[in-house]
C-alpha atoms as an extended CHARMM CRD file, in Angstrom:
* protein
*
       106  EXT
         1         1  UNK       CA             -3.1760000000      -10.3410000000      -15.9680000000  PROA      1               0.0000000000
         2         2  UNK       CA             -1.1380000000       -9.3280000000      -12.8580000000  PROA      2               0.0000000000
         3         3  UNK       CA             -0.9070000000       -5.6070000000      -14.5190000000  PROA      3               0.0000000000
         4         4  UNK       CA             -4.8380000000       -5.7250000000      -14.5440000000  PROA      4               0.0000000000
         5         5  UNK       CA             -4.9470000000       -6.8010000000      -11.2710000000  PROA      5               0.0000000000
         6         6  UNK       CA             -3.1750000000       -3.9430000000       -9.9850000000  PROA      6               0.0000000000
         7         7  UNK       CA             -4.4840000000       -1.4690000000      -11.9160000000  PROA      7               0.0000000000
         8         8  UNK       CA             -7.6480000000       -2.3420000000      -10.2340000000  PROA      8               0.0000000000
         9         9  UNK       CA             -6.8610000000       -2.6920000000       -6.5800000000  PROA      9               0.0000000000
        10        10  UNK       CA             -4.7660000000        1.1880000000       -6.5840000000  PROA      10              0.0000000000
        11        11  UNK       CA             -7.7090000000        2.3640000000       -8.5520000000  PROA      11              0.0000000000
        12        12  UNK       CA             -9.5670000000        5.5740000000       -6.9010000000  PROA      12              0.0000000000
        13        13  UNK       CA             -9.6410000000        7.2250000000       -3.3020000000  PROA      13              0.0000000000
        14        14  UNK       CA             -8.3020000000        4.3220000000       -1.1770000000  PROA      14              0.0000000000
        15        15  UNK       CA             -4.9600000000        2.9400000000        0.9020000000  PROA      15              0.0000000000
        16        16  UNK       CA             -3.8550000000       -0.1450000000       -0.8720000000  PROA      16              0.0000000000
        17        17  UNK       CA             -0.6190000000       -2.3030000000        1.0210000000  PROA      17              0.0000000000
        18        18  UNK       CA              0.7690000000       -5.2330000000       -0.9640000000  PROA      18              0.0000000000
        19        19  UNK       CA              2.4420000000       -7.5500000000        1.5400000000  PROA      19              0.0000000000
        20        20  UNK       CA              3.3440000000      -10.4710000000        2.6540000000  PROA      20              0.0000000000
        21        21  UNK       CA              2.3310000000      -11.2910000000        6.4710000000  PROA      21              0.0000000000
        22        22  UNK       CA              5.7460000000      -12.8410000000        7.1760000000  PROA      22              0.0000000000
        23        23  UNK       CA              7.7900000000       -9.2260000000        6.1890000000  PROA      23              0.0000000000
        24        24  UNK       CA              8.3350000000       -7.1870000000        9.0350000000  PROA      24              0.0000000000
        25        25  UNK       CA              8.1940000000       -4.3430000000        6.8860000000  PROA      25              0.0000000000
        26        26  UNK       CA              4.9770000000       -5.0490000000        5.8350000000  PROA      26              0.0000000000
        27        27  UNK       CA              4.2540000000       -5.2190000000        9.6000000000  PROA      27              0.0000000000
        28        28  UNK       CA              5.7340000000       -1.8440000000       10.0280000000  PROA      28              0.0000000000
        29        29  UNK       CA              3.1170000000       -0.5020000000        7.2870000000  PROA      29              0.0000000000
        30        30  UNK       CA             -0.0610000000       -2.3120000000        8.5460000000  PROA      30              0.0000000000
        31        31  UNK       CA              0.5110000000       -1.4280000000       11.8940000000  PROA      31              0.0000000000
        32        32  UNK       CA              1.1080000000        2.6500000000       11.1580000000  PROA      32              0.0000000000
        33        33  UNK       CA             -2.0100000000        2.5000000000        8.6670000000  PROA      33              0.0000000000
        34        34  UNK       CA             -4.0170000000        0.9320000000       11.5730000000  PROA      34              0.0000000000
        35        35  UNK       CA             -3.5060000000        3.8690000000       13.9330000000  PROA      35              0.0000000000
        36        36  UNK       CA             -5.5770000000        6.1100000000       11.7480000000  PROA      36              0.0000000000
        37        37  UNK       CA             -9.2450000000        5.9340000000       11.6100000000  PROA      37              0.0000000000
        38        38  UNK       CA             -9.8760000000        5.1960000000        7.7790000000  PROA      38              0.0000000000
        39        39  UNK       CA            -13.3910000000        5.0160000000        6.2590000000  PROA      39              0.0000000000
        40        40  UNK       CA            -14.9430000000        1.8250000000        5.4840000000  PROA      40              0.0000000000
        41        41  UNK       CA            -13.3920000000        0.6930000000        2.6970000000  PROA      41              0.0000000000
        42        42  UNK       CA            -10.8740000000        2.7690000000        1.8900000000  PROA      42              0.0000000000
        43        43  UNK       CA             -8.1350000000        0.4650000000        3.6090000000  PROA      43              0.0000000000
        44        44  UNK       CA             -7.2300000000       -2.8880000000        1.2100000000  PROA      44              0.0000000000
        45        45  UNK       CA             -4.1790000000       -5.0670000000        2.6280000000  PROA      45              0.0000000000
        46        46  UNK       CA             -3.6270000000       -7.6820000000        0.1200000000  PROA      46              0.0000000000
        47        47  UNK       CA             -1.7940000000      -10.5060000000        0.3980000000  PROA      47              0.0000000000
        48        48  UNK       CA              0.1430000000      -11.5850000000       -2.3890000000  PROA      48              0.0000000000
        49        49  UNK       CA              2.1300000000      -14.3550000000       -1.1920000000  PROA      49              0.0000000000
        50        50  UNK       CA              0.6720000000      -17.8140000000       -1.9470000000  PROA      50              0.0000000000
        51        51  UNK       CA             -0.8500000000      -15.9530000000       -5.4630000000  PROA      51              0.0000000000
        52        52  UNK       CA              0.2550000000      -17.9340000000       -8.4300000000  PROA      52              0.0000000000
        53        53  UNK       CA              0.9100000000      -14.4610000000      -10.4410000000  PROA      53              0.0000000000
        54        54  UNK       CA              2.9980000000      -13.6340000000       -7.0800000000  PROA      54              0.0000000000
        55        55  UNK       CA              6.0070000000      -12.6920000000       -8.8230000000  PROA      55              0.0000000000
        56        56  UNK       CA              4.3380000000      -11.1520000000      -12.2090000000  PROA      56              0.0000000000
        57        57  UNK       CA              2.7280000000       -9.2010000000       -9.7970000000  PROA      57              0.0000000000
        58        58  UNK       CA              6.1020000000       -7.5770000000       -7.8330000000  PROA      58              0.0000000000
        59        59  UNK       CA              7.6210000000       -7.7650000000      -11.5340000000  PROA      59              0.0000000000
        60        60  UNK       CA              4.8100000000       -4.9640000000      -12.1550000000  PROA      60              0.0000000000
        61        61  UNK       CA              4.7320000000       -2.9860000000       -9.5390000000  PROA      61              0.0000000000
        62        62  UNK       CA              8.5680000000       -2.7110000000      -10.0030000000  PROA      62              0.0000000000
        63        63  UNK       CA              8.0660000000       -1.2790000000      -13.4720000000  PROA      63              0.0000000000
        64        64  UNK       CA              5.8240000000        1.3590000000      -11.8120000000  PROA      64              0.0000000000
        65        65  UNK       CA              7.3360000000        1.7610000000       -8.6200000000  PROA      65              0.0000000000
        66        66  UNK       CA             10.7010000000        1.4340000000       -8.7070000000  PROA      66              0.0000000000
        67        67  UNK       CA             10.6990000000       -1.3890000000       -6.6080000000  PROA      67              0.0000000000
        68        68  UNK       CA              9.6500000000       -4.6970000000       -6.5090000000  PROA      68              0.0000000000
        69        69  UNK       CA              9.9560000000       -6.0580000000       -2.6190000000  PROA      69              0.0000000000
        70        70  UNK       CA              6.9580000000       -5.1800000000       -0.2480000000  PROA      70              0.0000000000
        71        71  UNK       CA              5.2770000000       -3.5700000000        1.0160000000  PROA      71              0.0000000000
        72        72  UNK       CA              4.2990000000       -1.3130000000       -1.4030000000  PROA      72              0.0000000000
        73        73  UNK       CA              1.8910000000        0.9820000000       -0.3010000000  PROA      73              0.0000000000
        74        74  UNK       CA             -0.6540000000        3.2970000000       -2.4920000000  PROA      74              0.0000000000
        75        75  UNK       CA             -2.3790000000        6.3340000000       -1.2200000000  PROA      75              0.0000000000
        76        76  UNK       CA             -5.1540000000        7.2070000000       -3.9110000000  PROA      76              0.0000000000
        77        77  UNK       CA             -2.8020000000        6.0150000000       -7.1090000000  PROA      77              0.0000000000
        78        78  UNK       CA              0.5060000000        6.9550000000       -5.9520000000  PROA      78              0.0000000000
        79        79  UNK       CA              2.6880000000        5.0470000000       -4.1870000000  PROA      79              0.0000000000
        80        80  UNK       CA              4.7050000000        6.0770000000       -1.5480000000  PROA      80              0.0000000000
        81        81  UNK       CA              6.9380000000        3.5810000000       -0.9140000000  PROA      81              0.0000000000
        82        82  UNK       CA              7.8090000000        0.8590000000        1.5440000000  PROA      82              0.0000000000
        83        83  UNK       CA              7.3760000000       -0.2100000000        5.5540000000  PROA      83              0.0000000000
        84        84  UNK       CA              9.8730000000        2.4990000000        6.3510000000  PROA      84              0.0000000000
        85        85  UNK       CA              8.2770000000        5.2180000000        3.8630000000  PROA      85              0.0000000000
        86        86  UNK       CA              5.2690000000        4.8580000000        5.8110000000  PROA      86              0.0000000000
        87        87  UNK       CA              6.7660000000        5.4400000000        8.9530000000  PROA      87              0.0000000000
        88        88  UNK       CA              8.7360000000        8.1940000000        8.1170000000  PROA      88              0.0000000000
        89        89  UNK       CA              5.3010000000        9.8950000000        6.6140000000  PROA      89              0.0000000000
        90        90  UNK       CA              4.0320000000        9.0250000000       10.1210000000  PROA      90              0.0000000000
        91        91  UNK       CA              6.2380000000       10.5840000000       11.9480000000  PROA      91              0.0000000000
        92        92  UNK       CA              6.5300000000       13.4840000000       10.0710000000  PROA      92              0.0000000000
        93        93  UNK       CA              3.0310000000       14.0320000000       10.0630000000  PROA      93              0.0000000000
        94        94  UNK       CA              2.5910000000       14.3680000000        6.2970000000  PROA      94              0.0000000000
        95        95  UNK       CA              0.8870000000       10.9590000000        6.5090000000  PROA      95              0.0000000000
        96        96  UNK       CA             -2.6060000000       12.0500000000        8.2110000000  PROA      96              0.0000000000
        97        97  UNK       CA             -2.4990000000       15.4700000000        4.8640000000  PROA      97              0.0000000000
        98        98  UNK       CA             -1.9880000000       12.4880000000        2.4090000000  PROA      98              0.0000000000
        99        99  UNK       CA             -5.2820000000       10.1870000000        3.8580000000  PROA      99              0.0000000000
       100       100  UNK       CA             -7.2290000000       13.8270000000        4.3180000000  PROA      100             0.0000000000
       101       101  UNK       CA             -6.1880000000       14.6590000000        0.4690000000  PROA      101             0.0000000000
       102       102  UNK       CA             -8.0440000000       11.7690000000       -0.7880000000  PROA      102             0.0000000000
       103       103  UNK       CA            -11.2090000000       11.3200000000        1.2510000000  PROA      103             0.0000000000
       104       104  UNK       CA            -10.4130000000        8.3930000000        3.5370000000  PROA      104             0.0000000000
       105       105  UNK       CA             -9.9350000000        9.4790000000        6.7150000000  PROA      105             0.0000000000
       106       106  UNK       CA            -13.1970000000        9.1390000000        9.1910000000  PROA      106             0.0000000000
């Protein structure tokens, strides 16, 4: 179920952040992925603590991501990584190609 879940939310042209509001890491990510003007709906932050398939649901995305804490944060349906991925994309500028690449910047 948590698998299907997933596979659902990182489906097609948007930025999808599992977090937890109480990770500063997932802080980190939210607040670089605010800067940029997204299209209307193509920014999900979903909050997985609290969920009752919580930890079915990091046990996934660590099969398919290599890692299980959050954030993890898809562009389209790759991820790139964690709070300090982001940032580094950010600050490299390779962040603002990757939102062009798949349609959801304004």
């Amino acid at each position: 179920m948590a698998q299907e879940f997933v596979k659902a939310q990182i489906k097609g042209d948007k930025v999808v952040v599992f977090l937890k509001p109480s990770c500063p890491f997932c802080v980190t990510a939210k607040d670089v992925l605010s800067k940029y003007k997204l299209k209307t709906g193509h920014l999900d932050f979903i909050d997985i603590s609290g969920r009752s398939d919580m930890n079915s649901i990091q046990d996934y995305l660590k099969q398919i991501t290599g890692g299980r804490t959050v954030p993890r944060v898809f562009i389209g349906e790759k991820c790139v990584g964690g709070g300090s991925d982001v940032a580094d994309l950010d600050k490299s500028g390779k962040l603002e190609g990757m939102l062009q690449s798949i349609g959801a910047l304004q």
